[in-house]
C-alpha positions as CSV (number, residue, x, y, z in Angstrom):
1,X,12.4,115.1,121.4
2,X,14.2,116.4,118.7
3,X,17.2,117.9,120.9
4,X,18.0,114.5,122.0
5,X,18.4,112.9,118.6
6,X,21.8,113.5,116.9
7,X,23.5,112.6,114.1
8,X,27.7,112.6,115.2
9,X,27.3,116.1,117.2
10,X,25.0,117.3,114.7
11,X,21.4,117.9,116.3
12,X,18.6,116.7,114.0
13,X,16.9,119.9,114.1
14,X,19.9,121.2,112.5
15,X,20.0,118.7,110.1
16,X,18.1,121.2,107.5
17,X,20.6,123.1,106.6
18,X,23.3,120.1,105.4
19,X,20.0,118.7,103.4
20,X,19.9,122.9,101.7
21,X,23.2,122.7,101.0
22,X,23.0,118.9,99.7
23,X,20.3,120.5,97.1
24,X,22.2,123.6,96.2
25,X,25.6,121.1,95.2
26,X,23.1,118.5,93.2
27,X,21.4,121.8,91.5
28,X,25.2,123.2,90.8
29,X,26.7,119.4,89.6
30,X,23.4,119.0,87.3
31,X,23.9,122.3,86.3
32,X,27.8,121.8,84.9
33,X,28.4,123.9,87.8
34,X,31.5,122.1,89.2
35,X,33.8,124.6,91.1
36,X,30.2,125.8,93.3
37,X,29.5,122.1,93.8
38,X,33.3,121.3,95.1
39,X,32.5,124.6,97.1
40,X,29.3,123.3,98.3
41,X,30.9,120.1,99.3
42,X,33.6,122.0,101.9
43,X,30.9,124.6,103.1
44,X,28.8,121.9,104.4
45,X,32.0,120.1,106.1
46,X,32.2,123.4,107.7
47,X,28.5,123.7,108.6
48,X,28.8,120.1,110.2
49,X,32.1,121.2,112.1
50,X,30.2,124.4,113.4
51,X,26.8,122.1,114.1
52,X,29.0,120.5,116.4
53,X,30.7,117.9,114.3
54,X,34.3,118.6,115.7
55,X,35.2,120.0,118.8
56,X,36.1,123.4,119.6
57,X,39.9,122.8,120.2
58,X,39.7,121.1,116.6
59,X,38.6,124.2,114.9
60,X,39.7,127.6,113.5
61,X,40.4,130.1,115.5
62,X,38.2,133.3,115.1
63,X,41.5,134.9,114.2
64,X,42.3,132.6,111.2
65,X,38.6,132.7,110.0
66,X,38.9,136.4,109.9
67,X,42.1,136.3,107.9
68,X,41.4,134.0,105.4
69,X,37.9,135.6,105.3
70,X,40.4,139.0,104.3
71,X,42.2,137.1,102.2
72,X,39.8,135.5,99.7
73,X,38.4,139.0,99.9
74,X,41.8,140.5,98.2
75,X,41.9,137.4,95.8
76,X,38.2,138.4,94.2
């Protein structure tokens, strides 16, 4: 039952992790946290894009992932 329900192109059973990540941004903007919480806000845009939110000609390219992925790496 559960695969058939969706929210967008998200599948309800993996609604949980949006909900985690919904309680890890309230914890970080309750906590004067506010650069994690605007983090927070974009990884879950991503998690929904990768749920199945957007379709796959609408998102990143493994090869861009990877080298923005690099990049934040040399930035730290």
């Amino acid at each position: 039952m559960l695969d058939q329900l969706t929210l967008g192109r998200c599948n309800m059973a993996d609604e949980w992790i949006l909900e985690v990540l919904d309680d890890l941004r309230a914890f970080a903007l309750a906590n004067g946290l506010s650069h994690l919480a605007q983090e927070l806000g974009r990884t879950k845009e991503i998690a929904r894009q990768d749920l199945g939110g957007v379709e796959p000609a609408q998102r990143p390219t493994d090869d861009v992932v990877t080298s923005l992925d690099s990049h934040r790496r040399k930035t730290l």
